[in-house]
N, C-alpha and C positions, 0 to 999 in steps of 0.2 A: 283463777284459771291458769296463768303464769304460772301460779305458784305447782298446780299439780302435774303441768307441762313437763317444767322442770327437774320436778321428782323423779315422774316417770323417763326424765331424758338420765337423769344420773342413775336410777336404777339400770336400762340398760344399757349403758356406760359400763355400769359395775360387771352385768351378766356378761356382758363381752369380755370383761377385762380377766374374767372368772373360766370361762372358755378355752379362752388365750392359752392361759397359766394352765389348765386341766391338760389341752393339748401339747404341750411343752413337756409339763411330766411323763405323759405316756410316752414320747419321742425318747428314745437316750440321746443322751448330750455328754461329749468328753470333749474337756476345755483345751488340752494339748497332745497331740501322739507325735512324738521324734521316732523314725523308724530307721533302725541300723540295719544296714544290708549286708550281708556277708560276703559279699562278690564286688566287681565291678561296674561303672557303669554300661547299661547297653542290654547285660543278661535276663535271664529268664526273674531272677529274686529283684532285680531293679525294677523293671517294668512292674512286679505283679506291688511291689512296693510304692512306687510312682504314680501307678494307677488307680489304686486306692487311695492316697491320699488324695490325688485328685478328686475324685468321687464324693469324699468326707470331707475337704474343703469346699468344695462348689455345693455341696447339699445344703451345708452350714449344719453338718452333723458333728463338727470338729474346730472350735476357734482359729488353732495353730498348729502349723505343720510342718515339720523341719524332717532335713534325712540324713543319713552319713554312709557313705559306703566305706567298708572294714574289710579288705582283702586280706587272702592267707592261714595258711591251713586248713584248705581245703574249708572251709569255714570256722574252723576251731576257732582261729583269733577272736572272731566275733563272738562265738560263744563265752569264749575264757572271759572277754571283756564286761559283757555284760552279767556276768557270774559276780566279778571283780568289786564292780561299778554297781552293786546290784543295788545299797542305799538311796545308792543318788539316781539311780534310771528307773523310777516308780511310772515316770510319762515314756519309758522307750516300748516300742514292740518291733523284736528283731524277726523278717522272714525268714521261712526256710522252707526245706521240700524233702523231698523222699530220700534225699541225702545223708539227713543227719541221721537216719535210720542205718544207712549201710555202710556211714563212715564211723559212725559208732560201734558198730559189731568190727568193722574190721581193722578197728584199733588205731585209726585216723588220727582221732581225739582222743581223749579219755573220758571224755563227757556222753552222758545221751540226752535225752528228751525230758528223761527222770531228775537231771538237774536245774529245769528251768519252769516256766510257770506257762503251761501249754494254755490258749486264750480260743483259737479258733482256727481249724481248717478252713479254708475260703473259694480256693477256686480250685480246678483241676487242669493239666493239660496230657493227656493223650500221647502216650508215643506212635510212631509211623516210621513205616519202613520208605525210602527211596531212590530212586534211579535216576539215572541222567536220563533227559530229553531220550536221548539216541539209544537208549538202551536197546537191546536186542530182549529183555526182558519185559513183559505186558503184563504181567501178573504175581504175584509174590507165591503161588503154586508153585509157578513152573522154577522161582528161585530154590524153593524146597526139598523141589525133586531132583535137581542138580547137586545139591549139596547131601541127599540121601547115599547119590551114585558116587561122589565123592566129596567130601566136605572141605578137599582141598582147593577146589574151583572155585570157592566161593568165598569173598572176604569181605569184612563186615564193618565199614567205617564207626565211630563212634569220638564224639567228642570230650571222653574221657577217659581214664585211666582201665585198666584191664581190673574186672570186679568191680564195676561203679554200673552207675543204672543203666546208660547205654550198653556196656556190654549185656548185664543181666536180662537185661526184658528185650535182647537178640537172640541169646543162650534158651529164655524162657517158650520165644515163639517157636524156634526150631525142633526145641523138646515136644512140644505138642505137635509139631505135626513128622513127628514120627524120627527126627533126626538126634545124633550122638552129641547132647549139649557141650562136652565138654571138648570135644575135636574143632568147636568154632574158630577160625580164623579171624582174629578182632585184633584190627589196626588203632589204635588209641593216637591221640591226634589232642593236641593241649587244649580245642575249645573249641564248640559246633561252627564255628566258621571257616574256621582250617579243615575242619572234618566235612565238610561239603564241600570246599576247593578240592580236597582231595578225591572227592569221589566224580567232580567234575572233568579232572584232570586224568581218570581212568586207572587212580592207584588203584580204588578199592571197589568192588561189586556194587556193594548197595550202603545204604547209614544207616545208620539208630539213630533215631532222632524225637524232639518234641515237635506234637502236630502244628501248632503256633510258630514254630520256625521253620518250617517247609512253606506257608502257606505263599508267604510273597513271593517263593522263587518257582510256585507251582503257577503261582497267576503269570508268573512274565513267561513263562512255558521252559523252564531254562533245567526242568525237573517235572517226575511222574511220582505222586506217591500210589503206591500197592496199596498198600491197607495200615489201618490203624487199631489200636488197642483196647478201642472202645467195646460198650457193652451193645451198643448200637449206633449208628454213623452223627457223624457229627452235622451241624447244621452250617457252620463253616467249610465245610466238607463235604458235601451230599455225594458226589459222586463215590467218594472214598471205600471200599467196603470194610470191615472189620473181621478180625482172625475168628470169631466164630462163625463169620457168614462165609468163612472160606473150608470151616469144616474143622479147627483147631480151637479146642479148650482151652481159651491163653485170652486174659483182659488184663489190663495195667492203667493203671490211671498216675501219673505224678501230680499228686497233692501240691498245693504250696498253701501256707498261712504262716501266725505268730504267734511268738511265742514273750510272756515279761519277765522280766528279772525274778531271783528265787525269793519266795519270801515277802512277794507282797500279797495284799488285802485279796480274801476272796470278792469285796464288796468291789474292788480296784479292778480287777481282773473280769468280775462278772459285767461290767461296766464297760468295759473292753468289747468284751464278746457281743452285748447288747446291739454296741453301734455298729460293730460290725456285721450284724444281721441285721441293723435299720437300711444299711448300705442298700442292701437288696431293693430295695422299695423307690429307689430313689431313681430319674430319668435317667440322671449321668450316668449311675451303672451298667445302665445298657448299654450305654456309648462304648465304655470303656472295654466294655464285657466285650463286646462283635467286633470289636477292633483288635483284640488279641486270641478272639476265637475261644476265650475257656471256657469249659464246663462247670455251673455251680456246685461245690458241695460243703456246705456249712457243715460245721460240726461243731459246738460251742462245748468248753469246758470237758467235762468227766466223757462226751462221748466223744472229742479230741483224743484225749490217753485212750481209751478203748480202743478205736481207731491204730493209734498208735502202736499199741502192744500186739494189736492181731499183725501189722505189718511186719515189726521186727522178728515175729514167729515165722511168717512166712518167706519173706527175704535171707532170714537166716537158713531155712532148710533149702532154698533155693543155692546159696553159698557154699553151701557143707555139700550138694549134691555136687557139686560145679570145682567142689577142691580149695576154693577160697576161705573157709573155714574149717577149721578141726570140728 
């Protein structure tokens, strides 16, 4: 009687331990991700990089987690590097965003998308137009219609350079609702923090901005956002409307995810994208998700490029319309 006790305890002993092991397989699991950031810390590519790995350590989706921030050129450096480096960075995945799209076509870099090993689109964030507190302005209408009567009354903060996303998806909403894209007044401003001092300060009309970086200065009330570039309002956002619920054909979404060095394993890479779509699933990601307000949008491997390619078509006729490209 012991003796079949026993049996039957090591047999399900075994079937757990067979369980165990089953469920573990179907989980991805990657032992290391180093992610190089092409910016500083604090920005939009550190957080969305910081908070993933957060996410995929505390999951225990990820052993080890290390990160390096790689300033200059515009992100180029970072690129070049892990171009370089590209042997020995099998474990890196550098982020980036809608950037390396339009610093690409306008010759920022020399690299594009096409030189690095695209793994997965991850999150989205929303541009948003906004106003100081005090604005005499209530609605991003009535900014539109001002700048139809003259589009010299109206000037357009952004925390980039003239032809970068901030100015473009300014350029893109005033086109659709009926105004001379290329007459925009757009104040460029070295970093979205200056470029909200400055529109606090009464240099500039309104910002271009990322919805994530309005949101805390919308809660201490110190700021009004109009609308955003959503396809529909955001849940971080409820009140917010979006440029087609104001009657303008105009959505934008700034992507961000990662991308590996060229030349490694599709098995390497697919392995990548896996856990980054386990992320999903997991409690933390919600935390981290509500807490920076993104929007989900996976897109693992080939439908990544795709992704990709329809953008640089579209950004680039955007450019070419606007003077910034031949």
């Amino acid at each position: 009687m012991l003796t079949q006790l026993m049996t039957r305890k090591r047999v399900s002993v075994l079937a757990a331990l067979m369980a165990s092991a089953l469920s573990m397989s179907a989980q991805a699991k990657v032992d290391t991700i180093h992610f190089l950031v092409p910016g500083g810390a604090g920005g939009g590519w550190d957080s969305t990089a910081r908070g993933t790995g957060e996410v995929l350590k505390k999951s225990e989706l990820v052993d080890t987690i290390s990160y390096e921030n790689m300033s200059g050129g515009g992100g180029g450096k970072a690129i070049a590097y892990l171009i370089k480096t590209a042997e020995q960075s099998t474990d890196t995945l550098m982020v980036n965003s809608t950037p390396i799209v339009i610093r690409s076509l306008s010759k920022v870099f020399p690299q594009s998308f096409r030189d690095l090993t695209p793994v997965a689109a991850t999150v989205g964030d929303y541009a948003a137009f906004v106003v100081p507190a005090k604005s005499k302005y209530t609605s991003f209408t009535d900014i539109v219609n001002d700048y139809k009567k003259d589009p010299s009354s109206i000037t357009v903060a952004g925390g980039s350079a003239r032809g970068s996303m901030d100015h473009l998806v300014a350029a893109l909403a005033f086109k659709a609702g009926g105004g001379e894209p290329r007459r925009l007044k757009y104040l460029a401003y070295d970093a979205g923090g200056k470029a909200m001092a400055g529109l606090l300060s009464g240099e500039t009309t309104v910002l271009s901005t990322g919805l994530s970086e309005a949101l805390t200065l919308a809660d201490a009330g110190e700021i009004r956002i109009l609308a955003m570039t959503g396809d529909q309002r955001s849940p971080s956002a409820p009140d917010v409307p979006t440029l087609q619920e104001l009657g303008y054909d105009a959505t934008f979404v700034n992507w961000r995810g990662f991308f590996a060095a060229p030349g490694i394993s599709d098995e390497k890479a697919d392995e990548f994208a896996e856990v980054l779509g386990e992320m999903y699933n997991t409690d933390q990601w919600k935390t981290v998700r509500d807490r920076y307000g993104w929007t989900e949008i996976y897109k693992p491997r080939k439908e990544f490029v795709a992704f990709l390619s329809q953008q640089e078509k579209e950004i680039g006729d955007l450019m070419r319309e606007l003077g910034f490209l031949k």
